[in-house]
N, C-alpha and C positions, 0 to 999 in steps of 0.2 A: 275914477274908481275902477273902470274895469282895467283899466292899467295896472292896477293895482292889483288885482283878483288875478291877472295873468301871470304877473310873474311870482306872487305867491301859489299860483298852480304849479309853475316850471320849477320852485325850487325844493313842492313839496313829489313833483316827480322823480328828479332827479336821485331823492334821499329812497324813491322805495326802490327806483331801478339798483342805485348802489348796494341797498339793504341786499337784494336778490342773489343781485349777481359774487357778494361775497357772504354768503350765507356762512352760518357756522358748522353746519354740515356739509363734510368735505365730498358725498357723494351726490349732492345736487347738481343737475346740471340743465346750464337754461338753455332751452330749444329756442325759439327765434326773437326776433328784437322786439321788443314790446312798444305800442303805439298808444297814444289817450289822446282826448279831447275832453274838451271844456264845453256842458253844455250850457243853455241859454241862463243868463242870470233874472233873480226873482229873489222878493222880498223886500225888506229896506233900501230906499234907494232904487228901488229897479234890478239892484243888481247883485245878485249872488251865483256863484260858477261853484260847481263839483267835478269831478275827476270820473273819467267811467274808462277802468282800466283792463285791462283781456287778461284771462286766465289761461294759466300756463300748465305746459307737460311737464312732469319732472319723475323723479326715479323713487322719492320715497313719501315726500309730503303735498298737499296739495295747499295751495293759497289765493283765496281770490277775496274780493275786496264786493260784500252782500251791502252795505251801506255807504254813501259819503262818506268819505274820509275814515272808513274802519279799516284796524289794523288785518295783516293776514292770518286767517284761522288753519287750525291743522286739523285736520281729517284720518284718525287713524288707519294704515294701511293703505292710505290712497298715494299711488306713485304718478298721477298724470295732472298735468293741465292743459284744459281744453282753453282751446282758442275757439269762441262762440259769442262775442260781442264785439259786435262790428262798429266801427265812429262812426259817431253820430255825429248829427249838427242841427240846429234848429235856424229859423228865421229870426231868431231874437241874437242869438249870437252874429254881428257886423262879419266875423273868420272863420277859418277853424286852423287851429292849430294845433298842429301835426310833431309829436316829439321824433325826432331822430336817434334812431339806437344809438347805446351809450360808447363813448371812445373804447376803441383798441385797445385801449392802457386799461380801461376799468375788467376788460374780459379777463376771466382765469388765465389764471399762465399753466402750460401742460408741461410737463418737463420729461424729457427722453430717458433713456436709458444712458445710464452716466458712463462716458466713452473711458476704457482700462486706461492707467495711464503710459505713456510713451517711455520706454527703455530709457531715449536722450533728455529724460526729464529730471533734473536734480532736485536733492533732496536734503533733509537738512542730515547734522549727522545723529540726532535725537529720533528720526525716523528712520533713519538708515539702525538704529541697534534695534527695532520691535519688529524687524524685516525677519522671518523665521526659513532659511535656505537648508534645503535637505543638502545630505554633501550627494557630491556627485559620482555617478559611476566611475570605476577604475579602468582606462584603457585598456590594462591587458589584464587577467587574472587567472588562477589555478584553481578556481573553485566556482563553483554555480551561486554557491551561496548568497556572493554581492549582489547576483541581480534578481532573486526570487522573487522581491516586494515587490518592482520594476518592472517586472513580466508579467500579464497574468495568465499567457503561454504555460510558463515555470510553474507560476501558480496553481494553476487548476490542475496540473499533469501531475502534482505532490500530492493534492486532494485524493485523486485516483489510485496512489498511493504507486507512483513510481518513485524507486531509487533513482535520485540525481548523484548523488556518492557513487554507483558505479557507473553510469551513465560518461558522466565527466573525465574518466581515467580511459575512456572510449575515444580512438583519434576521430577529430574530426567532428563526432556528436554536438558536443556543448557548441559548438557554433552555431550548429543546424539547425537544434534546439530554438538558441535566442533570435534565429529570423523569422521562424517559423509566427506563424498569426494563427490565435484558437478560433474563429469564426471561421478564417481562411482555408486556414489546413488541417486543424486537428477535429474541429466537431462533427465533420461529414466521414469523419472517417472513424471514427470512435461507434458510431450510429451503423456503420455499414460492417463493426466487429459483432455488436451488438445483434444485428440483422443476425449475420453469418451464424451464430450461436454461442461465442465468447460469454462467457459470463460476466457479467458486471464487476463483481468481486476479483474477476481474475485478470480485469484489465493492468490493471498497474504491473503485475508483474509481468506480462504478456509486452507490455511499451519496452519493459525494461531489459529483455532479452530482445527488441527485436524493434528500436526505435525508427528503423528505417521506412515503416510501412508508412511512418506519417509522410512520407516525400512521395509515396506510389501514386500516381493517376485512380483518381477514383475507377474512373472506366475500363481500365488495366485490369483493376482486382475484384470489379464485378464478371471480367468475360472468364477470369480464372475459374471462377466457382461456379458458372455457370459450364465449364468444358469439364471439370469435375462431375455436374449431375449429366450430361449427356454422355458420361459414362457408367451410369447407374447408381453413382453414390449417393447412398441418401442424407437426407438432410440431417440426420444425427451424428453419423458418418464425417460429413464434412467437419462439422462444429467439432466432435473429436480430434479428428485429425490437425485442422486450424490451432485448436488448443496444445494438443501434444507440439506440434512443429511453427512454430511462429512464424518462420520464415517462408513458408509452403506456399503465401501468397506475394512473396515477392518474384517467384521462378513463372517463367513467361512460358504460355500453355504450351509452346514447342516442349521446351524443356522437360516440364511435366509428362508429357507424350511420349518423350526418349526415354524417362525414367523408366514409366510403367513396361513401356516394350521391353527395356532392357533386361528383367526381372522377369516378363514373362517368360522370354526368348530362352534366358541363361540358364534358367531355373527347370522349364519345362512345364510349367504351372497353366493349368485353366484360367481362362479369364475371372471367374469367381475366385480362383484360388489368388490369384494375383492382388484382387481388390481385399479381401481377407487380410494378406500381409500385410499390404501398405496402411491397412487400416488400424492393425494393431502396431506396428511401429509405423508411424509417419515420418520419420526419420529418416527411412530410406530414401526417403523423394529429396529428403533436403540438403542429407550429408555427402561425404565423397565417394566414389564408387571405389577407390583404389582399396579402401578396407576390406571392403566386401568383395570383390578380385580378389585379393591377397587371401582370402578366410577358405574361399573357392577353393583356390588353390590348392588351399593346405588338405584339406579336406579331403580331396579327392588324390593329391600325390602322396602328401608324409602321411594322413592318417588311413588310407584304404578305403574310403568309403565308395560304396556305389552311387549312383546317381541316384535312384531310386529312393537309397537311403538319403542319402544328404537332402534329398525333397523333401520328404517326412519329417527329417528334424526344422528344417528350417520353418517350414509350415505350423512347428508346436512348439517352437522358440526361435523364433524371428531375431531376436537379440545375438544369436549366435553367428547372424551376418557379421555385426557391428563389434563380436567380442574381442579382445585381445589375441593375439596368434600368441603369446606365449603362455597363457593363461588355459587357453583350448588344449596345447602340445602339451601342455604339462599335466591336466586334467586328465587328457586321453593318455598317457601315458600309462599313469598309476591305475589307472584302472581297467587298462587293456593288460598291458606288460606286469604289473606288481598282483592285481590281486585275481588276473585271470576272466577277466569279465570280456566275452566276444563280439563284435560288433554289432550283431542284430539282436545283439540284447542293451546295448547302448544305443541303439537305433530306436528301443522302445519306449527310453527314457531320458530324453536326453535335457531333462532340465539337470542332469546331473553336472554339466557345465556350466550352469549358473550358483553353483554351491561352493562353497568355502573350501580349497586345499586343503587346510588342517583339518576342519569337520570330517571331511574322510579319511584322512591318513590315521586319525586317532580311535576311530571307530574299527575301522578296521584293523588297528594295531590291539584293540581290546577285543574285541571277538576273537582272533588268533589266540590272543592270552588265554580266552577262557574255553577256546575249541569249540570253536561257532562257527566262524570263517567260511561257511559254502555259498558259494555263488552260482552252481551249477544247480538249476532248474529238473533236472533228472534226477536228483541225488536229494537222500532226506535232509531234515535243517534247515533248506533252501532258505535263503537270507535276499530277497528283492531288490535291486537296486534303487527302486522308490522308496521301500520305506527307509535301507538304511540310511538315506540324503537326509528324508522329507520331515521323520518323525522328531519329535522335542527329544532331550536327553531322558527323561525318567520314562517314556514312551518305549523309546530304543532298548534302555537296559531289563526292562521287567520282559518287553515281547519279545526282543530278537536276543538277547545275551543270557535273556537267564538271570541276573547278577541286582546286585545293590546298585542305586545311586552312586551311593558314600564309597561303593568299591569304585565304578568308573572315573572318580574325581581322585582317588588315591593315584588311581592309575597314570591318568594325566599330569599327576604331578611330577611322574616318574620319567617322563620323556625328553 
């Protein structure tokens, strides 16, 4: 009989260990090998054996066995089972007998992460058509375009709202472009425009005249702006200037050095008066110097000017470094030789070289008409050479002419 009780003990273990270990809930998981014993038999016969089995840790339900042979209860929210019943054994019991955890094969299986499959692994040809292959980039091409998606360099730099359409017709760019890495090369340097005082909004176009500064040395184009304030430019100052001339931080602070002296030196200009120009055109620092020689020149040999004077204009139109030499000759011409106007009175106003040819040839061809025409400052009538430039047309004909609109546009038509 107890032979009997034992191994209907063994086979009623075996069915709860199995129950356990493959639970219907797939996040169970059992902590260590579960042991029982059989204690002393009593009743008919002498002989009746129970099961006294440990309660286990687990992660959502708890089960332990309050009765002989009761099945396991759940316990809402409880995620553990305690191990806290130790085998027993009595002096009625001849053994004890000890279950041994359940086979290797009865444990969960864990399964890895399913390893990608191998290039040299064939495939049927029913799987080879749901296979979805982007096509592939084109070795050589004339357009940025194939690789936008591809890049997110290309990408984000479109965001910022640069021209890749003119960038590409640029030698050498588009390639620079596609090596280039945004973590690597372009975010630390976007952030150091941004520092500098570039405006956000004016980045894109800012790249797009001047894609080269993403290759600069960060370190490079920090010592530039810093040799710029240790010459007193101030911070609003720079950011203008950076924004006007994009290229301003590519020139290595010698060069920067040579510019300003050169200007100071040529010119005759104070050191404020020096930083004033370059600040209203920053162009000077970045463009050739041979225009502004050549403008020099002219200046001072074909048109007369004194030094003195030519400092004054340049000083209150800085553009007149950079203007065209036949643009300036022909300006000062008509209005030195044709309508009698002397140089220290073109000295006084010399935005008159950024104004229209025809605008004055026609203005003063209509004042003549109607016997207006004085430009001598001693003499009644006196006619300004600022207003006749500066003023709108109905402005000009009611204060300086005298005259109708509708006559000055007749008149024009006449020419």
């Amino acid at each position: 009989m107890a032979s009997l009780c034992h191994r209907a003990c063994n086979r009623w273990t075996s069915l709860r260990v199995f129950g356990l270990l493959f639970s219907s809930n797939p996040e169970v998981k059992v902590m260590p090998a579960a042991s029982y014993s059989l204690h002393p038999p009593t009743g008919a016969g002498g002989h009746r054996c129970f099961l006294v089995q440990k309660r286990w840790r687990l992660t959502h339900f708890s089960f332990s066995s309050s009765a002989p042979g009761s099945p396991p209860s759940e316990e809402a929210d409880s995620v553990q089972f305690v191990d806290n019943s130790p085998l027993q054994n009595t002096k009625h019991n001849q053994g004890r007998t000890e279950l041994s955890a359940p086979d290797d094969s009865l444990l969960p299986i864990v399964f890895d992460d399913v390893p990608l499959p191998s290039v040299f692994e064939e495939i049927s040809d029913e799987e080879a058509l749901h296979i979805e292959a982007s096509p592939p980039l084109p070795p050589t091409s004339f357009t940025l375009r194939d690789y936008v998606d591809r890049s997110e360099t290309l990408t984000k730099l479109v965001l910022l709202g640069v021209d890749l359409s003119k960038l590409q017709k640029r030698p050498n760019v588009a390639n620079m472009l596609l090596r280039l890495d945004f973590d690597r090369d372009v975010k630390d340097r976007l952030l150091f425009l941004k520092d500098v005082g570039v405006e956000e909004e004016l980045l894109g176009a800012f790249l797009t005249r001047n894609p080269f500064i993403l290759t600069e040395d960060l370190e490079n184009l920090q010592k530039r702006v810093q040799y710029l304030q240790s010459k007193k430019f101030s911070t609003a100052a720079i950011s203008r200037m950076v924004s006007g001339a994009p290229y301003l931080l590519n020139f290595s602070v010698e060069r920067l050095d040579n510019r300003l002296g050169f200007y100071q030196e040529e010119l005759g200009l104070s050191t404020q008066k020096t930083r004033d120009l370059v600040i209203r055109l920053p162009k000077l620092l970045t463009g050739s110097l041979e225009p502004v020689k050549e403008n020099l020149r002219v200046c001072r040999i074909e048109l007369g000017f004194r030094e003195n004077e030519i400092q004054q204009m340049v000083t209150c139109v800085p553009k007149l470094l950079l203007a065209s030499k036949s643009k300036v000759t022909r300006l000062f011409d008509y209005l030195h030789n044709t309508m009698g106007i002397p140089h220290h009175l073109i000295t006084k106003f010399p935005q008159a070289f950024n104004a229209k040819f025809l605008r004055i040839k026609d203005r003063h061809l209509f004042l003549q008409h109607v016997g207006r025409a004085q430009y001598d400052p001693s003499q009644p009538n006196y006619i300004p050479l600022d207003k006749l430039v500066a003023t709108p047309d109905d402005v000009f004909c009611v204060t300086l002419a005298k005259a109708m609109l509708s006559d000055f546009e007749t008149f024009q038509k006449t020419l």
